[in-house]
N, C-alpha and C positions, 0 to 999 in steps of 0.2 A: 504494500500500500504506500503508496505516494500523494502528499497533501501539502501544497505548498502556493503560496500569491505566487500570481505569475503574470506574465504580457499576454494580453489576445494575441492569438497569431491572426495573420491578413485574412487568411481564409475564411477568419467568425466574426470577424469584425463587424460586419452587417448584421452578427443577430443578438450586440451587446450596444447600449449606449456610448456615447463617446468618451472615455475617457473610463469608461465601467473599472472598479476593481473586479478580478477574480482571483477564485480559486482554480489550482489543474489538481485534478483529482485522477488515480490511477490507481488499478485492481484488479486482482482476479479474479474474473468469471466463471462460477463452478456450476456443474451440473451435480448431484450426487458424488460430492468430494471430487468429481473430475476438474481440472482446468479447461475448459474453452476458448478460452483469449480474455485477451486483457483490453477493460474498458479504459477510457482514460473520456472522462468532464468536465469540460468547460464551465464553472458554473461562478453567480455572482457572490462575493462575499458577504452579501447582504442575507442569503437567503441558510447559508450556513453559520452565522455566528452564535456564539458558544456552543458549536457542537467540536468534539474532540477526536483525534486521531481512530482508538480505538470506539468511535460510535460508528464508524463511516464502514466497521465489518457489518454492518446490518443493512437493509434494502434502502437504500435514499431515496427513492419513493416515498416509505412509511415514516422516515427521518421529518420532509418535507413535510408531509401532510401532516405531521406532531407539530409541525411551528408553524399550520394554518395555511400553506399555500394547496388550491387544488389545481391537480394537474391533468391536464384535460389531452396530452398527447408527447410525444419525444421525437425525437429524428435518429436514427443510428445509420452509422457507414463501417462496410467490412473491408478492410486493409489486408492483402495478404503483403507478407515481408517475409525477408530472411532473417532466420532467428542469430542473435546473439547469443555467447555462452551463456550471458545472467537471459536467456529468454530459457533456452534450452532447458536451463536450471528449475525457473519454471512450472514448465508443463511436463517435468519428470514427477 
C-alpha cells in the first residue's frame, strides 16, 4: 500500500479542479487472497482526511460513504506492463 500527496499527472487533470490537492493511493487487488493487479487512485485530499494508512486495507467505497459522500459511478482503465522484481514480488 502506497499513500502519499502527490501532483495530478496531465492525463486527470481534467477530472480535478485547478490546483486540487490529492492523494495517489496504491494497492493490491485480491480476489480470494489472490492478487489481481494493482489499483492505484487518484483521489482528492478532501475526501480522505483523517483517514489513516492502515484504514485504506478496507473497501474505499465503504470508507467514502462512512464520511457521507454517495457514489453514484467510477471509471477504471486496465494497463498491461512489464513487471518489475518489486511487481513480481507481488503477485507471488
Amino acid at each position: 500500500v502506497n499513500f502519499e500527496k502527490t501532483i495530478i499527472p496531465d492525463e486527470f487533470k481534467n477530472c480535478f479542479e485547478e490546483n486540487q490537492e490529492v492523494y495517489l493511493l496504491k494497492r493490491l487487488r485480491c480476489i480470494e487472497s489472490d492478487v489481481i493487479g494493482i489499483e492505484t487512485v487518484y483521489i482528492p485530499i478532501d475526501c480522505l482526511r483523517g483517514v489513516e494508512l492502515k484504514d485504506l486495507k478496507d473497501s474505499l467505497f465503504n470508507i467514502l460513504e462512512g464520511k457521507g459522500y454517495t457514489l453514484i459511478g467510477s471509471e477504471a482503465t486496465i494497463q498491461a506492463v512489464l513487471m518489475s522484481k518489486t511487481l513480481k514480488k507481488a503477485f507471488n
